[in-house]
Each structure stands twice: as structure tokens, then as C-alpha cells.
Backbone bond lengths (Angstrom), bond angles and torsions (degrees), N, CA, C in turn:
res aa  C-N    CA-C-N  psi(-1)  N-CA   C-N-CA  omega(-1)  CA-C   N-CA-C  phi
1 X - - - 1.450 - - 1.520 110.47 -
2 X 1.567 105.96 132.55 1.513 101.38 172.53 1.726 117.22 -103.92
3 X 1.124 85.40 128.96 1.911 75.83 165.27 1.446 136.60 -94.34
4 X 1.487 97.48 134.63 1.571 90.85 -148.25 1.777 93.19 -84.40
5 X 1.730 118.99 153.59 0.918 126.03 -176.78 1.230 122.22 -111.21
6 X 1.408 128.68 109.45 1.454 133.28 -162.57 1.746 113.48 -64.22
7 X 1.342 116.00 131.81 1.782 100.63 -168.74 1.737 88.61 -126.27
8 X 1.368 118.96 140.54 1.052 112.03 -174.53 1.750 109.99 109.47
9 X 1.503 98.81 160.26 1.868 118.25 -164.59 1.684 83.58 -69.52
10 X 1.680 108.10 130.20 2.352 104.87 157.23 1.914 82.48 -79.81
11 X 1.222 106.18 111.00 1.616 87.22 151.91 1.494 118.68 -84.46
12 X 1.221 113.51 -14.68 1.573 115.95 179.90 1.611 117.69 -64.14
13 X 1.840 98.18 -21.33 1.635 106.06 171.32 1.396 113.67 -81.72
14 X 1.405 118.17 -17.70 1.456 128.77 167.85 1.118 126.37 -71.92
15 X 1.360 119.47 -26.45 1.770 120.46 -164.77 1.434 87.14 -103.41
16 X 1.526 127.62 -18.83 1.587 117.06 177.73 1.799 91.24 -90.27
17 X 1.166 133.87 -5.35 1.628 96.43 169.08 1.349 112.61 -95.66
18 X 1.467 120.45 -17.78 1.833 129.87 178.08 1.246 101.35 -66.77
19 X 1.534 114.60 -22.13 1.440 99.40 -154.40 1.853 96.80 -96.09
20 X 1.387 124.33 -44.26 1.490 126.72 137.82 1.604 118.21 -11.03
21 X 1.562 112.58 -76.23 1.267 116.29 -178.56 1.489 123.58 -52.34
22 X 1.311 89.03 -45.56 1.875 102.39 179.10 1.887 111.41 -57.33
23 X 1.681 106.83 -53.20 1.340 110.23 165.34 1.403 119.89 -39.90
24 X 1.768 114.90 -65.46 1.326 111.65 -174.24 1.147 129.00 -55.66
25 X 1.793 121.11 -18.19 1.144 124.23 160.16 1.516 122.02 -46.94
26 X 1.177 113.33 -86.59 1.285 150.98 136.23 1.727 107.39 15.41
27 X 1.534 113.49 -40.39 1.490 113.66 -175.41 1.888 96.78 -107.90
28 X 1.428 91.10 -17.98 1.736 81.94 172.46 1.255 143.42 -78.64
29 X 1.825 80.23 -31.69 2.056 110.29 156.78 1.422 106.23 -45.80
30 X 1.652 112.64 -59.99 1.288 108.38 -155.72 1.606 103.54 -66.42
31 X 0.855 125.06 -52.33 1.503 146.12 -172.57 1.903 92.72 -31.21
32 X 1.495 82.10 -62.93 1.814 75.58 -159.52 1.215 115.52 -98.42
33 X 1.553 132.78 13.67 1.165 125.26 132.41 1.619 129.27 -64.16
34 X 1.089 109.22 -32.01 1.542 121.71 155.37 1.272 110.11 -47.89
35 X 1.447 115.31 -79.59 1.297 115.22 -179.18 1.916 113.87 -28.87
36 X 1.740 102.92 -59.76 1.640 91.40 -166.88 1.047 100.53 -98.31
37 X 1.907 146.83 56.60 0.623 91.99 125.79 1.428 106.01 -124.03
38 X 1.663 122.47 29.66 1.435 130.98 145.16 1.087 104.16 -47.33
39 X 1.512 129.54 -69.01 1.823 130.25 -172.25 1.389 110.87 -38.12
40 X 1.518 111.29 -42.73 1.658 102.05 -156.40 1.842 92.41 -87.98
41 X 1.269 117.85 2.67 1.762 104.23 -175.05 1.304 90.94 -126.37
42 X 1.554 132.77 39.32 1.217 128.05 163.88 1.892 103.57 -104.67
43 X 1.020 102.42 151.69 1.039 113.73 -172.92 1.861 135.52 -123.13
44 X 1.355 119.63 93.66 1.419 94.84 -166.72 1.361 137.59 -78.08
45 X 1.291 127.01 156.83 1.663 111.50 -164.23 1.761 91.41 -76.96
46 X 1.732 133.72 152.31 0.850 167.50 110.86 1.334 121.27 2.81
47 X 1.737 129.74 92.34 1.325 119.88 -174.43 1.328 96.91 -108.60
48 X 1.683 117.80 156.55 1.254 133.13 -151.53 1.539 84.21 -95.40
49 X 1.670 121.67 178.58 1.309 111.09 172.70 1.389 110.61 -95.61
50 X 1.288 122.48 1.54 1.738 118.33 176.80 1.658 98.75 -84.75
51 X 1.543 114.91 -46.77 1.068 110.68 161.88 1.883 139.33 -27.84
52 X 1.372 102.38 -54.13 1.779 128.35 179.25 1.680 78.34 -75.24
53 X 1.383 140.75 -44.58 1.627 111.87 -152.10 1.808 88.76 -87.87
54 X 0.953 106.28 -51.70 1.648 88.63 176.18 1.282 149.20 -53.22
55 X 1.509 115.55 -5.73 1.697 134.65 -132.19 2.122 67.29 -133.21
56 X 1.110 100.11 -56.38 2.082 96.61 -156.25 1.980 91.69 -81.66
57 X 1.410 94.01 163.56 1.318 109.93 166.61 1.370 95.25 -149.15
58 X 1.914 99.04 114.85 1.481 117.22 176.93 1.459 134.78 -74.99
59 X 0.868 139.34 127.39 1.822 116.53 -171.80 1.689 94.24 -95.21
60 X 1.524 121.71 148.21 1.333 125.36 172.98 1.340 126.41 -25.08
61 X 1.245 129.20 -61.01 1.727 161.16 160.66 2.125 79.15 -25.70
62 X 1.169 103.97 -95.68 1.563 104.07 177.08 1.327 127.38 -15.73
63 X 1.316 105.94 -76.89 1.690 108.04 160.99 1.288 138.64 -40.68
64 X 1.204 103.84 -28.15 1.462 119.21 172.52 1.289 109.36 -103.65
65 X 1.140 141.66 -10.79 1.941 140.04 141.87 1.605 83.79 -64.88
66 X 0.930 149.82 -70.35 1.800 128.35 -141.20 1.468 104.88 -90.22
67 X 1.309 112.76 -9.99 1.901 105.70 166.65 1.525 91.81 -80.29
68 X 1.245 124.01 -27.03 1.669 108.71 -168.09 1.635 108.01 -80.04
69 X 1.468 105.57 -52.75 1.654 94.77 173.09 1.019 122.40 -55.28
70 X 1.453 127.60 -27.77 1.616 125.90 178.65 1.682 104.23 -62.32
71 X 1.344 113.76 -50.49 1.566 120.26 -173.41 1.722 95.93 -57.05
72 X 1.358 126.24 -54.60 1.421 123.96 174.02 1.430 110.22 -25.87
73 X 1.516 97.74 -85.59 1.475 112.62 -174.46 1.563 124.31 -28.33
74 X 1.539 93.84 -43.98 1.543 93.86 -171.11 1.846 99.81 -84.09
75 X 1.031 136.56 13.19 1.394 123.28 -178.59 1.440 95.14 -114.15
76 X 1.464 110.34 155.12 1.460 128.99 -154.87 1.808 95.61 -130.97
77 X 1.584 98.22 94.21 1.311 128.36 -161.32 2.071 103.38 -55.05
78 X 1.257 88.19 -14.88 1.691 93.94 -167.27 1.584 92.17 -112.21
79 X 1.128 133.50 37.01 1.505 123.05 173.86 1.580 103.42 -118.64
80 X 1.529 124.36 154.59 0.989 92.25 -169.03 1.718 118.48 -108.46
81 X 1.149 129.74 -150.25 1.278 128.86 -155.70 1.359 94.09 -61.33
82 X 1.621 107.94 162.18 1.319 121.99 145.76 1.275 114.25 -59.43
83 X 1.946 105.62 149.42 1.687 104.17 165.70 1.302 115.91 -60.02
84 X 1.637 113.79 -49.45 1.579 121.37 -172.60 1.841 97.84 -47.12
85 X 1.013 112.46 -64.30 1.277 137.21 -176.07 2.056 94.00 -33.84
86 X 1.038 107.96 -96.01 1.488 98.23 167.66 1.708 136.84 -32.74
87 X 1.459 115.30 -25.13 1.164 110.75 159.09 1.276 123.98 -93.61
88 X 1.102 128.32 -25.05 1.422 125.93 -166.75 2.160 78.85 -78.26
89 X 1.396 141.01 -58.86 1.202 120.96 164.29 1.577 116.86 -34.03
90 X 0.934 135.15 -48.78 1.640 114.61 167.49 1.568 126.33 -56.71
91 X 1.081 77.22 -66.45 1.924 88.44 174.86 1.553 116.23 -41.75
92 X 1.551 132.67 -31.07 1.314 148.29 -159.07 1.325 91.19 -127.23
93 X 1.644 113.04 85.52 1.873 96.23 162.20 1.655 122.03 -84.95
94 X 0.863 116.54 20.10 1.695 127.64 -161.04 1.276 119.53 125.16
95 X 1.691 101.74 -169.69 1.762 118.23 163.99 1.279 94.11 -71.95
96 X 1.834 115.56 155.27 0.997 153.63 -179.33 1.679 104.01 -65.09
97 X 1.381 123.46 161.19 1.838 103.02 162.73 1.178 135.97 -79.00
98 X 1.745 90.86 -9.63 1.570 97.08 -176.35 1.849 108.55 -90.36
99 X 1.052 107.05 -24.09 1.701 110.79 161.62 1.610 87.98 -70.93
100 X 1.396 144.99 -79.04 1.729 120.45 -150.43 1.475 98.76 -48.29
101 X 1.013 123.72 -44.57 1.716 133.48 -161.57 1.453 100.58 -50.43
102 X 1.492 119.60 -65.69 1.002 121.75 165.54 1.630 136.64 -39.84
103 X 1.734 114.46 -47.58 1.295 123.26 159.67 1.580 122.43 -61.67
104 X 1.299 106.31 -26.44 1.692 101.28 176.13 1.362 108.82 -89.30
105 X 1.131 133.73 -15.83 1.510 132.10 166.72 1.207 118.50 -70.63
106 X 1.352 128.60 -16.39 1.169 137.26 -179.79 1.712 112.25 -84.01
107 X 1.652 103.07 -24.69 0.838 105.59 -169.26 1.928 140.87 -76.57
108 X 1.192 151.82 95.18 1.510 121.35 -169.73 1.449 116.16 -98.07
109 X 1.265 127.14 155.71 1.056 139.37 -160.24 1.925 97.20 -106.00
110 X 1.135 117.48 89.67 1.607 129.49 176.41 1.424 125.68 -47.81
111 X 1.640 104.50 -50.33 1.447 101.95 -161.67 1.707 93.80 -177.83
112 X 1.336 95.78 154.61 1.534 102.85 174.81 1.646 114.16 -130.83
113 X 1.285 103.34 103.69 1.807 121.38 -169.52 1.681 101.91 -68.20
114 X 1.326 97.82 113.03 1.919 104.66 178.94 1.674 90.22 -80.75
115 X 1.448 90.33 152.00 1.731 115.01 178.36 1.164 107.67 141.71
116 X 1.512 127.32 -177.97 1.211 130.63 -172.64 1.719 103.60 -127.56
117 X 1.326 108.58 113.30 1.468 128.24 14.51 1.575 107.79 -93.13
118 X 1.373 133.63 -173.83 1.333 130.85 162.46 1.337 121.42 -80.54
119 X 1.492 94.72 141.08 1.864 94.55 -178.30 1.029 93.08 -125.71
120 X 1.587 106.81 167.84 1.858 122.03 -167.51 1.363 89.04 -130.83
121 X 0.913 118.44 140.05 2.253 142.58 166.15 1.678 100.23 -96.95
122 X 1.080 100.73 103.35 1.668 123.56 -171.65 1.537 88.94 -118.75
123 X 1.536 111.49 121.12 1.424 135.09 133.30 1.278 141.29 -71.32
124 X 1.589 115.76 110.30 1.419 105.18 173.09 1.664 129.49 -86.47
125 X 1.132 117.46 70.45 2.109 117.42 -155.47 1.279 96.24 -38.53
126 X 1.182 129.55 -32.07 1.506 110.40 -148.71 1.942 99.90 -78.70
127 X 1.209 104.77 -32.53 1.265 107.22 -161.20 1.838 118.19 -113.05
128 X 1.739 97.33 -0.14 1.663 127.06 177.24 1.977 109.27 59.57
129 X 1.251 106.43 29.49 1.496 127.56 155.93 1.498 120.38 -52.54
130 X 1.032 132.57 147.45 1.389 143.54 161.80 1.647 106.32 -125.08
131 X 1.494 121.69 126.68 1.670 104.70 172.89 1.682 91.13 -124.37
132 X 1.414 116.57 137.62 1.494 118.79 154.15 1.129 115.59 -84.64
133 X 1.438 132.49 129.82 1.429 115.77 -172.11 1.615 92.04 -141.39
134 X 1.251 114.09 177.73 1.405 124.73 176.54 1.427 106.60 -146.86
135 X 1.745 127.88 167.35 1.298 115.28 -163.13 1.447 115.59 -73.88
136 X 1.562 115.33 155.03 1.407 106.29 -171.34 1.368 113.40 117.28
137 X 1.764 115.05 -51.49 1.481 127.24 -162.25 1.338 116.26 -64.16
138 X 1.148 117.56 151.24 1.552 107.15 175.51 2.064 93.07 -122.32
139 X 1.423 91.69 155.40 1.633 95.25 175.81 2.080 100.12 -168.76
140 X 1.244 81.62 134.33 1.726 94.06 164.47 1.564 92.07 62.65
141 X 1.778 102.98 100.13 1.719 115.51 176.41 1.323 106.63 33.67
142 X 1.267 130.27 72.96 1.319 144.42 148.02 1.407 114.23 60.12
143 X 1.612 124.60 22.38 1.492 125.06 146.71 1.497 119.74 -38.22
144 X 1.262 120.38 110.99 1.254 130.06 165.47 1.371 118.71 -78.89
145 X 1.744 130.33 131.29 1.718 116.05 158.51 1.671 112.65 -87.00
146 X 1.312 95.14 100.12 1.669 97.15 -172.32 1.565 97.80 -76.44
147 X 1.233 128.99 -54.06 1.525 130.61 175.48 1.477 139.08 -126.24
148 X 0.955 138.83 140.13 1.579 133.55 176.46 1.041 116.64 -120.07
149 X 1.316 129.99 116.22 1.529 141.28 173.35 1.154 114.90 -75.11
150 X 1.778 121.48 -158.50 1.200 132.48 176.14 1.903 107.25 -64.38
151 X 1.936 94.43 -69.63 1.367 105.56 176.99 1.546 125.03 -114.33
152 X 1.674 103.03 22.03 1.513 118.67 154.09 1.168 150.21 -142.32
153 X 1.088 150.16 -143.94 1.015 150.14 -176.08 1.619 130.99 -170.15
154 X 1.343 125.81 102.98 1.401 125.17 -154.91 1.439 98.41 -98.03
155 X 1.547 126.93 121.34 1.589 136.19 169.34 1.637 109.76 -81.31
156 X 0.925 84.63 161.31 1.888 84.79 167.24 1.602 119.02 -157.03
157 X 1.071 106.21 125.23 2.068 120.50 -158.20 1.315 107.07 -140.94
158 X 1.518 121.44 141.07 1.292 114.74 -144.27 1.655 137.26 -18.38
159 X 1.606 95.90 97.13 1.802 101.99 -165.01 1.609 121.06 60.00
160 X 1.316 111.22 -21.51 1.292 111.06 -175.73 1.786 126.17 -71.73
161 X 0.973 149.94 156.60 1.956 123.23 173.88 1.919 87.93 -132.50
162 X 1.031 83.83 134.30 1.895 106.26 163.85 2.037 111.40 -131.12
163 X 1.640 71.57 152.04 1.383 86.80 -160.68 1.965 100.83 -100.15
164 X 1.198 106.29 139.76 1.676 97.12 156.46 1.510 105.81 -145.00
165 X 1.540 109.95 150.26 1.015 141.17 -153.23 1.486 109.40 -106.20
166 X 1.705 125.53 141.43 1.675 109.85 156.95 0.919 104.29 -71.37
């Protein structure tokens, strides 16, 4: 017996896989328009809040995320500062120079990452920190990166600018 060998496109094997594909669409549409729009006309029953406090057991960490979102919620993100809030900012212009003095001595300047924009690899020894920063950033009591050179980098802390070197 020979078997004969078909040469040429089966389109008849083609119009049975479109016609498959086309179906499975077709039942998946239905499916999940069904599905949502059972979801959106389902309805859940209503728990009282003595109910929710009796039913949950909170761990601390919890309680203290839901006193914070409550405090969120109730503040009106577009109002503006507090007075206290504005004076205690006057009264407090920052760290002292002899605290920056101290924090920038601690500090070494690692490496300077080419790309756009440039970032600087700042070490803190005292405290075994690494910060990547780029110009603009502020880090550790209000150090600013006002500039980055080839092989430095100029900070700037109250009005003052310091330089560190590789």
C-alpha cells in the first residue's frame, strides 16, 4: 500500500481552526460579560461597626496604620499650613554648623556614576550608609547636591557649600 501524500494548503483544516477560534471567543465574551455584570449587581450585606470590631482581631502595627489613615482622611490636603506649623519653621532654621561640620566630615565621596543625569556614591563612615544622589537631592539633615564635577562634588547646608573630593 502506498500512501498518498497531500501537496498543497488543507484549507478545510483552516476554516475548522477559525471556526474553533472564532467560537472560543465568542463563549468567552459571553462568559465574562455575564460574569461582570453579575459582579457589578451583587451586593454585599452591611456590617455594623461593633460587628467589624468583634469579628477582626487587630495587631498594634494595624491600629496604628488605621489611626493614621483616619488622621489622613480627615485633613484637607489643599488647606494651608498650620500657624504653629509655620512658626516652629521659623524659629528652627536647621542643624547648627557645627553639627553640618561634623556630618560632612564623616562624609566620603566614592564615585561619580556617568549618565544622564549624574549621580555621586556618597558614604556615610560614621553610620556605614551609602546614598546615590543626583543634583538637586537633599539627604542626611538637609545636605543639598548643589554640583558634581569631574572628580567632585559640591554640597550645600545652611547657605554654606563644601566640597568633597575622590
Amino acid at each position: 500500500m502506498q500512501k498518498t501524500v497531500q501537496k498543497g494548503f488543507d484549507f478545510i483544516l483552516l476554516k475548522r481552526i477559525l471556526f474553533l477560534c472564532i467560537f472560543t471567543i465568542l463563549i468567552g465574551a459571553v462568559i465574562y460579560f455575564f460574569n461582570i455584570d453579575f459582579f457589578l449587581n451583587m451586593r454585599l450585606p452591611e456590617m455594623t461597626p461593633e460587628a467589624k470590631a468583634a469579628n477582626v482581631v487587630r495587631s498594634p502595627k494595624q491600629v496604628q496604620y488605621q489611626q493614621f489613615l483616619r488622621k489622613i482622611e480627615q485633613r484637607d490636603i489643599f488647606a494651608p499650613a498650620y500657624k504653629e506649623e509655620i512658626e516652629q519653621a521659623v524659629k528652627d532654621p536647621g542643624p547648627d554648623k557645627e553639627k553640618i561640620s561634623k556630618i560632612i566630615a564623616g562624609l566620603r565621596l566614592v564615585g561619580i556614576i556617568a549618565g544622564e543625569p549624574l549621580k555621586v556614591m556618597i558614604e556615610n563612615t560614621k553610620d556605614q550608609q551609602t546614598f546615590y544622589l543626583k543634583k538637586g537631592e537633599n539627604f542626611l539633615e538637609g545636605i543639598t547636591i548643589e554640583s558634581i564635577q569631574d572628580n567632585s562634588v559640591i554640597l550645600k547646608a545652611n547657605g554654606e557649600s563644601f566640597e568633597l573630593y575622590l
